[in-house]
C-alpha positions in Angstrom: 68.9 70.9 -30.6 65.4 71.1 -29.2 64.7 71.4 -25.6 64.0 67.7 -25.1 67.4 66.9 -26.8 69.2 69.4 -24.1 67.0 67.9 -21.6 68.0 64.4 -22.2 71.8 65.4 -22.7 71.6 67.2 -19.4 70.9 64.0 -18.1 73.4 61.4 -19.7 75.7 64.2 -18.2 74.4 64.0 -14.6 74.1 60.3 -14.7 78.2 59.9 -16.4 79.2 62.8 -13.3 77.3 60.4 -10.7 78.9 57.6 -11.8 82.3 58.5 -12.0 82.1 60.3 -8.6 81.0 57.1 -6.6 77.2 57.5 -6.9 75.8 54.7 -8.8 72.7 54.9 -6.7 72.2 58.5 -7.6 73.5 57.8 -11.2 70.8 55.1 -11.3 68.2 57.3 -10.0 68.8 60.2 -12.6 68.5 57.8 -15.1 65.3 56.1 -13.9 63.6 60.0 -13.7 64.5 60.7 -17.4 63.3 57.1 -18.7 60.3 57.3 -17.0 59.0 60.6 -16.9 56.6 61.6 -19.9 54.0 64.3 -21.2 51.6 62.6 -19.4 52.0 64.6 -16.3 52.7 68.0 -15.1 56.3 66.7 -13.7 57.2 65.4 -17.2 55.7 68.5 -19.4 58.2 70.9 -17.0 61.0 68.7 -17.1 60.9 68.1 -20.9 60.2 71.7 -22.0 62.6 73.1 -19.5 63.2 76.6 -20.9 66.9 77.2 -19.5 69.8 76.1 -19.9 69.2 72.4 -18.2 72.6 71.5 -17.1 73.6 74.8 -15.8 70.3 75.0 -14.1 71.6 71.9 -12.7 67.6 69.9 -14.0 68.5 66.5 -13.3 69.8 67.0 -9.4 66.5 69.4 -8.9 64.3 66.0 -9.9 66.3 63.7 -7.9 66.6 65.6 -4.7 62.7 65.4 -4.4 62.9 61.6 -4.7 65.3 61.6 -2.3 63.8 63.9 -0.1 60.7 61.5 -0.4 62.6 58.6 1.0 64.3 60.0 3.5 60.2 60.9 5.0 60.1 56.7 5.0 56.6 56.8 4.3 57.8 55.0 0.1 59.1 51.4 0.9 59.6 50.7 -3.1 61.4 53.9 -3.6 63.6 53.4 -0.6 64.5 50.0 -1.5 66.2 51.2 -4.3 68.3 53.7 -2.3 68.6 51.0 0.0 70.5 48.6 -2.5 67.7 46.4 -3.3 68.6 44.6 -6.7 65.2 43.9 -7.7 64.1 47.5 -7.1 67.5 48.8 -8.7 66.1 46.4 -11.5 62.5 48.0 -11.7 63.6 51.5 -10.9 61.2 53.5 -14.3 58.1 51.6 -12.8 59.1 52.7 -9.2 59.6 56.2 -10.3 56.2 57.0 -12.6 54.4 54.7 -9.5 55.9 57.7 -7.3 55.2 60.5 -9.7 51.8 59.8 -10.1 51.0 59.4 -6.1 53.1 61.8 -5.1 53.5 64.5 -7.9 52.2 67.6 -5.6 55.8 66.6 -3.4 58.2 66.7 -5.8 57.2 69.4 -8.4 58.5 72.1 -5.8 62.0 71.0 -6.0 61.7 72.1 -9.9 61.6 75.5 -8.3 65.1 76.1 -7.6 68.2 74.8 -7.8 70.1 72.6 -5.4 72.1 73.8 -2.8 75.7 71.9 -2.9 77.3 72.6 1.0 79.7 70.3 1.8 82.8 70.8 4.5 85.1 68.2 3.1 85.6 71.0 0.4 87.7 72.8 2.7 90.7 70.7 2.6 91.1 72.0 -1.1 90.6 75.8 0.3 93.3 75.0 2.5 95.6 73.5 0.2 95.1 76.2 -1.9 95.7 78.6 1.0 98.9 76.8 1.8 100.0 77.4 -2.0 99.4 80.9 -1.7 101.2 81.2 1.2 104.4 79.2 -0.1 104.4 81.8 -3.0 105.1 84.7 -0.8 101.6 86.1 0.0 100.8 87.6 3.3 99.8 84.5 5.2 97.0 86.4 7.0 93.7 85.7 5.0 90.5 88.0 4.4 88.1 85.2 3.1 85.4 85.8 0.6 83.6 83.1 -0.3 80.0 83.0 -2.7 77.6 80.4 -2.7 77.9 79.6 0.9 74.7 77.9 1.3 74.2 76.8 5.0 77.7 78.4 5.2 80.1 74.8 6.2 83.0 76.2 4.6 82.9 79.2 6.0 83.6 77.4 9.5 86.8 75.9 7.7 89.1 78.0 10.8 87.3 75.4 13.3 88.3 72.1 11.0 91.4 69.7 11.6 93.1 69.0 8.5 95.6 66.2 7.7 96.8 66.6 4.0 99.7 64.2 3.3 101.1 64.7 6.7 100.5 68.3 6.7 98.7 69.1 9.4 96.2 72.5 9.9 93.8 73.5 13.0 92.8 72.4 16.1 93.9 69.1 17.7 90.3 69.2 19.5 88.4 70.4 16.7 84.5 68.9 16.0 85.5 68.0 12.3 88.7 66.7 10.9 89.4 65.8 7.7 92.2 63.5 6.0 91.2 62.7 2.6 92.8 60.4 0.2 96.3 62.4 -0.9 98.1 61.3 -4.3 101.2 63.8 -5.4 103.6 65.2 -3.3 102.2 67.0 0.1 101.5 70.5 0.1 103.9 72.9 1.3 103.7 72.9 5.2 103.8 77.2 6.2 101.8 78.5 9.1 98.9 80.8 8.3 95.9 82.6 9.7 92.5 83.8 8.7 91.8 87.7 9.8 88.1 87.5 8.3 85.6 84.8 7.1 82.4 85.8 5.3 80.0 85.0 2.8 77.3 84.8 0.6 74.7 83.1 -1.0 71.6 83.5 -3.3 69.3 81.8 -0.7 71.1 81.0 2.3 70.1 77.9 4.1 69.8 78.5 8.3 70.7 75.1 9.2 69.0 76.1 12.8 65.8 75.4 11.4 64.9 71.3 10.8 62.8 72.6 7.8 65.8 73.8 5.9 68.4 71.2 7.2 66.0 68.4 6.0 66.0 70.2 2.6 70.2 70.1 2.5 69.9 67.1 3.0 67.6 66.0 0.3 70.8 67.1 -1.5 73.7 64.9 -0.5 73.7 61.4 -2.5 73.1 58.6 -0.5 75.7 56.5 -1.5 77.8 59.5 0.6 77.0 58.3 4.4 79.6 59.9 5.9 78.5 63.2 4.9 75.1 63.2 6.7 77.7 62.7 9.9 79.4 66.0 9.1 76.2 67.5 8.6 74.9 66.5 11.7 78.3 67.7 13.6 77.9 71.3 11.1 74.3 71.7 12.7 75.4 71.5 15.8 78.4 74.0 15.1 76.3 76.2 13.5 73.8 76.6 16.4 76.4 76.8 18.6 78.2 79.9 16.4 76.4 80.7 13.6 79.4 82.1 10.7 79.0 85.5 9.0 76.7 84.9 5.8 75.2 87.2 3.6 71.9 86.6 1.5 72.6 88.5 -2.0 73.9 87.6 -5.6 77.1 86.6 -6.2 78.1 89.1 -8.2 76.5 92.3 -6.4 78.1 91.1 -2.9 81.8 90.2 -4.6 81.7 93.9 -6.2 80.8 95.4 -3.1 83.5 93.3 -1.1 86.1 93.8 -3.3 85.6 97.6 -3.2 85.9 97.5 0.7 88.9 99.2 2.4 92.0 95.9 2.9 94.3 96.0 5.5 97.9 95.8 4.8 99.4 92.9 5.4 96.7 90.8 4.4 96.1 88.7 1.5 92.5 89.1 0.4 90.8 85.7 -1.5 87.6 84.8 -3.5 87.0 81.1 -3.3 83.6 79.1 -4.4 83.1 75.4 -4.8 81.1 73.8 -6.7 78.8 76.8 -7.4 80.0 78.1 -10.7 78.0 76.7 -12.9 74.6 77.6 -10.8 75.8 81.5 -11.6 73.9 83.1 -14.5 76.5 84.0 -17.1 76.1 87.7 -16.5 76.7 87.5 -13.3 80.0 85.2 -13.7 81.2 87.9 -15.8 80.4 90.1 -13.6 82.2 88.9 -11.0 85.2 87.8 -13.0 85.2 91.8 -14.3 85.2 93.1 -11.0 88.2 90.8 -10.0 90.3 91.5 -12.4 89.6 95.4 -11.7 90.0 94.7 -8.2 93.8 92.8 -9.0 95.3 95.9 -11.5 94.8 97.6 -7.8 96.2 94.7 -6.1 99.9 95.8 -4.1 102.5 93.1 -2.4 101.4 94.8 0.9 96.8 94.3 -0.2 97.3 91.3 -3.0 94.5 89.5 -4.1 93.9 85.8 -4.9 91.4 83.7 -6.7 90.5 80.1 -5.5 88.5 78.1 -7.2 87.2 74.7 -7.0 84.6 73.8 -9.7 83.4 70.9 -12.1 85.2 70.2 -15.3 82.0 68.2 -17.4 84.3 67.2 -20.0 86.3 64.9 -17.8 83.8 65.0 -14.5 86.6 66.1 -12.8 87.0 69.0 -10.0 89.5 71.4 -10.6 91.3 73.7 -7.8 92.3 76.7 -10.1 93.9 79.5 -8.8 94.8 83.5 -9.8 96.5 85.9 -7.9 97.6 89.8 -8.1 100.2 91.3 -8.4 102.1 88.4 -9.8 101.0 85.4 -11.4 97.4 86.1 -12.8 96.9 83.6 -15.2 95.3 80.4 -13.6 96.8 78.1 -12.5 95.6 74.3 -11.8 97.0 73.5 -8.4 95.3 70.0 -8.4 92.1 67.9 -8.9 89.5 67.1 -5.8 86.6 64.7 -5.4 83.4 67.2 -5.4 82.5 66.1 -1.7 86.5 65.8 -0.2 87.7 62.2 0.3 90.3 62.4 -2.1 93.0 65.2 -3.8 94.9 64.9 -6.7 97.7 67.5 -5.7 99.9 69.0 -8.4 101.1 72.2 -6.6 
């Protein structure tokens, strides 16, 4: 397949995942880049002989989030009609897009650059689901929590969330954020925990603190999604008022020097990551997957060790919470499925 084949399949993919995760705007968007763009300009030529891997580099959502980021300036009333809803500009999106492209090309060929970064705090209803599970199977409820690709580091704030799963109910009665998304299958099992330790890490972490950097996150969160620019605004505000521990590093250097760390007995240390796998070069995911299996032929009942997982399936565009733990049961196990950005679980248990 040549690059402009991959390229092209990269994007069918993004705009099927956009679609069947309630962004038809987004979806729409994705598909009005790759019909437009062309060798014609410099934005076209990188997109078209992209040299990665273009749907692991995650291509199509590095294109769009600079369109986005161009409407949420307000200086493009065409563009943002059709982020507004606007049928006619839905209609003429292609034109819309190579009209932007070629007035504003110098904007949006730095978001080819890197990749996007995915932070979302509605994703911690799934971490504590999964934490629940762990708990029900007989694992020190007292969590060390390791989590990689933290980007502006919302989830790692997930001990200062309210959480209603099913009737379940976790956290704070007065906390800034609650969440209760959509629950089908039977509620998770209802055992008290706590966290001992929350950190993390991330390839490029975002400071949130800075209006620069929060603008940029949220050239990343699909419009369609309104309710997460609230929670970002709220995370902001949470952050500056307690910033969480996060690292800047790889994910696999930081997880292999974590996991070599001394563990308290008593407590039941856990990777988690969502939606972050596939941005991971493959040497480093086996990295990382290497060092935790090392890491869980060490693992005792007093210092186990768990895997949680939440992470795109692109054959059915579904999320999937998977989870591993040592001793015991180290094969994974699929606990449930999870909309990417929290409103709904699909809860097997």
């Amino acid at each position: 397949m040549s690059n402009q084949d991959q390229v092209r399949a990269a994007f069918a993919n993004q705009i099927e995942y956009c679609r069947s995760n309630g962004a038809p705007i987004t979806g729409r968007m994705v598909e009005a880049i790759i019909g437009a763009i062309d060798m014609t300009t410099e934005l076209g030529q990188r997109v078209l002989e992209w040299e990665g891997n273009p749907l692991a580099d995650a291509l199509p959502l590095r294109v769009a989030g600079g369109f986005h980021a161009l409407h949420l300036a307000g200086e493009h009333a065409e563009l943002s009609a059709i982020y507004e809803g606007d049928s006619a500009a839905i209609d003429r999106a292609e034109a819309i897009v190579s009209a932007t492209i070629a007035s504003d090309e110098g904007q949006l060929l730095p978001w080819l650059n890197s990749p996007p970064q995915t932070n979302e705090a509605g994703r911690s209803s799934s971490y504590i689901a999964g934490l629940l599970a762990l708990t029900a199977a007989g694992l020190p409820p007292r969590f060390e929590l390791l989590e990689i690709g933290s980007s502006a580091g919302l989830n790692l704030m997930i001990d200062r969330y309210r959480y209603d799963l099913s009737g379940v109910s976790v956290g704070s009665a007065d906390a800034d954020m609650s969440f209760q998304p959509e629950w089908e299958g039977p509620p998770p099992p209802d055992v008290p925990f706590s966290f001992d330790s929350i950190r993390g890490c991330d390839i490029a972490p975002v400071d949130l603190a800075d209006p620069a950097q929060a603008r940029r996150l949220k050239a990343y969160i699909w419009p369609e999604h309104t309710q997460r620019f609230e929670r970002m605004e709220t995370g902001i505000a949470m952050i500056r008022e307690r910033a969480p521990l996060l690292d800047s590093g790889s994910a696999d250097d930081w997880a292999e020097a974590q996991l070599t760390l001394p563990q308290e007995a008593g407590v039941t240390r856990v990777l988690v990551h969502s939606i972050v796998w596939q941005y991971i070069p493959r040497a480093g995911r086996q990295r990382v997957r290497a060092a935790m299996e090392a890491a869980g032929q060490k693992a005792t009942a007093e210092r186990p060790l768990a895997w949680l997982a939440l992470e795109a399936n692109r054959e059915t565009y579904r999320h999937e919470l998977i989870v591993r733990h040592w001793p015991g049961n180290d094969e994974p196990v699929k606990l449930g499925e999870a909309h990417a950005h929290g409103a709904w679980v699909k809860w097997l248990g």
